[in-house]
C-alpha positions as CSV (number, residue, x, y, z in Angstrom):
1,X,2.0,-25.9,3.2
2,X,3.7,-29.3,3.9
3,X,3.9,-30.7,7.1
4,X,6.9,-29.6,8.0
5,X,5.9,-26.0,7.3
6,X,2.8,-26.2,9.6
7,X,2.9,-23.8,12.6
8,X,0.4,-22.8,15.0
9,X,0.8,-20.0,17.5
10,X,-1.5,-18.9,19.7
11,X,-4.4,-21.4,18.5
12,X,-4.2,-19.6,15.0
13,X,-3.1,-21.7,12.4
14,X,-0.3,-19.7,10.5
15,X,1.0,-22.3,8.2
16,X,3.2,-21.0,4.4
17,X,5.0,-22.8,2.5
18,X,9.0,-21.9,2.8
19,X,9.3,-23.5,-0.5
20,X,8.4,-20.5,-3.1
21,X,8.2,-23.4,-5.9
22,X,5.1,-25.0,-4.3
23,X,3.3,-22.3,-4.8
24,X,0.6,-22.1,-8.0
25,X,2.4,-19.8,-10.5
26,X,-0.1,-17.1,-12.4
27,X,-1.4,-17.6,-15.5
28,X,-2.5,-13.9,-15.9
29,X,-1.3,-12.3,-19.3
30,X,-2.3,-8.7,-18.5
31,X,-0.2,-5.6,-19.2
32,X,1.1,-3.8,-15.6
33,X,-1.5,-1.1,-16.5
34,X,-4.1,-2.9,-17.0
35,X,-3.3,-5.1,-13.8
36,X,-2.6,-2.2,-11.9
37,X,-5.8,-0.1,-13.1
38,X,-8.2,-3.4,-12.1
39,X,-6.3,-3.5,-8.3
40,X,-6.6,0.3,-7.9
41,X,-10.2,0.1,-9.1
42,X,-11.1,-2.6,-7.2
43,X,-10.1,-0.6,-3.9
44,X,-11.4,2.3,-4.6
45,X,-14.8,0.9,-5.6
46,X,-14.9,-0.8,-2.1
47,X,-17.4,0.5,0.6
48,X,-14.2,-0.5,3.2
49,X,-16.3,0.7,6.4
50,X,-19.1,-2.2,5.5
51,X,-16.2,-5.0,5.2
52,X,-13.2,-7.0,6.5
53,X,-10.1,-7.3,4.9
54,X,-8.6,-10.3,5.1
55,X,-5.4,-11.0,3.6
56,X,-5.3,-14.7,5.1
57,X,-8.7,-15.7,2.8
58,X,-7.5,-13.5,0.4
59,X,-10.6,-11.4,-0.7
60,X,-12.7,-9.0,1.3
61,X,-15.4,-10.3,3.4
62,X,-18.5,-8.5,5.0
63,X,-17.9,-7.1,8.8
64,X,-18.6,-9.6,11.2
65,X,-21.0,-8.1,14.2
66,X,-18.5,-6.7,16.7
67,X,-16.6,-9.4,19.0
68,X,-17.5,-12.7,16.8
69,X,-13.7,-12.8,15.7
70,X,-12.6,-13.1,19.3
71,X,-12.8,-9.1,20.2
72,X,-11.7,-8.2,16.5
73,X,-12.4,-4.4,16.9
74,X,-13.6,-3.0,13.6
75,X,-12.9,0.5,12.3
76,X,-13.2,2.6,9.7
77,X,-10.9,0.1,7.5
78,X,-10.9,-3.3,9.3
79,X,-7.7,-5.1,8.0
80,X,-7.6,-8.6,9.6
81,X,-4.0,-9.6,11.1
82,X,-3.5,-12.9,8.8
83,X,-2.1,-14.7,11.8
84,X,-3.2,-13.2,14.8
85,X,-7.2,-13.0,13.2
86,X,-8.5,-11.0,16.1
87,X,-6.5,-8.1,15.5
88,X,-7.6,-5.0,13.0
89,X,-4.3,-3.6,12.1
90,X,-5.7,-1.0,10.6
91,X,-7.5,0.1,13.8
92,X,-5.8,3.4,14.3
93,X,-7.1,4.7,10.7
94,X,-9.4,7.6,10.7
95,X,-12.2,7.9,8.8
96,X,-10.8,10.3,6.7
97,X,-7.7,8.8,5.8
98,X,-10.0,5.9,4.5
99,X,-12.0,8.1,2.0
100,X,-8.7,9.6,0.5
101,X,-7.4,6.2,0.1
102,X,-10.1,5.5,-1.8
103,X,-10.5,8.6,-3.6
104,X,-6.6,8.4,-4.6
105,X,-7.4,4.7,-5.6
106,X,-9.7,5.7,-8.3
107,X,-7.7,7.9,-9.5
108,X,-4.9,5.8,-10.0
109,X,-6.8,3.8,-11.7
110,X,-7.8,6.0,-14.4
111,X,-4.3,7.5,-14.6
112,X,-3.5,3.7,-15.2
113,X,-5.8,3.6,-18.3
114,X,-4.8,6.7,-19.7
115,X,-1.7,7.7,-22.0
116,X,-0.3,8.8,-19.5
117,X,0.9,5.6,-18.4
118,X,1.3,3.6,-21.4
119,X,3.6,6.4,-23.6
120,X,6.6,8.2,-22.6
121,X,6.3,11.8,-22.5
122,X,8.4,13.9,-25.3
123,X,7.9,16.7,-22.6
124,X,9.9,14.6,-20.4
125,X,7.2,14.5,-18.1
126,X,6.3,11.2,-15.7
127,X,5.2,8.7,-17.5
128,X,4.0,4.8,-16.0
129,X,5.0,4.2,-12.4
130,X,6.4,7.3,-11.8
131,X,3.3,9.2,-12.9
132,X,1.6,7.7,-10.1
133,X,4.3,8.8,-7.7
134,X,4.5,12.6,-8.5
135,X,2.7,14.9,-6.7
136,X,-1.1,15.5,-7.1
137,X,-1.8,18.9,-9.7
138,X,-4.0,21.8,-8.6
139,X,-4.3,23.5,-5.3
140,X,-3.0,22.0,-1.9
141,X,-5.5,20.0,0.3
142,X,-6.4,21.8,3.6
143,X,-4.1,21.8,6.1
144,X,-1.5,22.0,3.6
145,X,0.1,20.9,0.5
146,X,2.7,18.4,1.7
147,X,4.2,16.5,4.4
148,X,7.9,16.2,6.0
149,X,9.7,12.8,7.2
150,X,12.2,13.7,9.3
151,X,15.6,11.3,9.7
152,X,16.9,10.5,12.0
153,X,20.6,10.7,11.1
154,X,23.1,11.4,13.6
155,X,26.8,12.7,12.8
156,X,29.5,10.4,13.8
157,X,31.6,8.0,12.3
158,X,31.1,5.5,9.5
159,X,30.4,7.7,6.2
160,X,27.9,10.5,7.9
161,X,28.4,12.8,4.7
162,X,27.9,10.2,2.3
163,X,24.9,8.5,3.7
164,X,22.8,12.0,3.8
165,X,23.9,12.0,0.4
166,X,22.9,9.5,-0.7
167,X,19.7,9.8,1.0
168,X,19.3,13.3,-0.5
169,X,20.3,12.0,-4.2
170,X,17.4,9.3,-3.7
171,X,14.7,11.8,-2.4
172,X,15.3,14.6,-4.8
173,X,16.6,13.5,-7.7
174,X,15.0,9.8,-7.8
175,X,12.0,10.4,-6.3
176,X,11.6,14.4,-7.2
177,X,11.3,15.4,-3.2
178,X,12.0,18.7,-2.1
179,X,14.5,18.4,0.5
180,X,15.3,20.9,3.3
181,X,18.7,19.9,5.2
């Protein structure tokens, strides 16, 4: 960051760039597959309740003992805050939230590798990204096969008809959501 972009709050020194330009561009050359297939494996091969995430350094490091990042309180994913670095903003995440992440991870990853992903079904199936956004085949998990967001749309004025439309035509026709009014 240049000088003018430096910023500390709180002691922490949370410094960026404003200037997008400054930053080093990538040289990487890999197809979206194969870039996406390397980050999904990379998660999902991670033992996450042994390490800290740390967005700030960039790279996973190993858990620090309990209260050596000023009261840092690991859990069962410990995702450092990059500018307040005491703070696991993943605290909240059970255990088992953590081993479907990484389960679904690997997964993605070899969906990634697969045909799936690199040819365009002639069943008109999902193919690339939105193969990895469909819905998972074979029987429901326990405790049920799905979930429900609701929204909180109220009826008024300013277009109350045409925004739940809109919001219905994204959810089940671009996204393939099953929608209940």
């Amino acid at each position: 960051a240049a000088p003018e972009d430096r910023a500390e709050v709180g002691g922490w020194d949370c410094s960026f760039p404003r200037d997008p330009s400054v930053l080093e561009p990538s040289g990487n050359t890999q197809s979206t597959g194969s870039l996406l297939a390397e980050f999904f494996s990379f998660f999902g091969g991670l033992e996450l309740s042994q390490l800290l995430l740390s967005p700030r350094e960039g790279r996973a490091l190993p858990r620090p003992p309990p209260g050596a990042l000023g009261g840092l309180r690991p859990g069962p994913l410990t995702l450092q805050d990059p500018f307040e670095l005491s703070h696991n903003v993943a605290a909240n995440v059970p255990p088992r939230a953590v081993s479907r992440f990484s389960r679904c991870c690997r997964d993605a990853a070899k969906f990634c590798r697969g045909p799936e992903f690199r040819h365009r079904s002639r069943r008109g199936r999902p193919w690339g990204l939105l193969g990895l956004l469909r819905p998972r085949e074979g029987p429901p998990e326990k405790g049920g096969g799905g979930f429900t967001i609701p929204l909180p749309l109220r009826s008024g004025p300013g277009g109350f008809r045409e925004v739940c439309g809109a919001v219905g035509f994204v959810l089940g026709r671009v996204l393939g959501c099953g929608c209940n009014p």
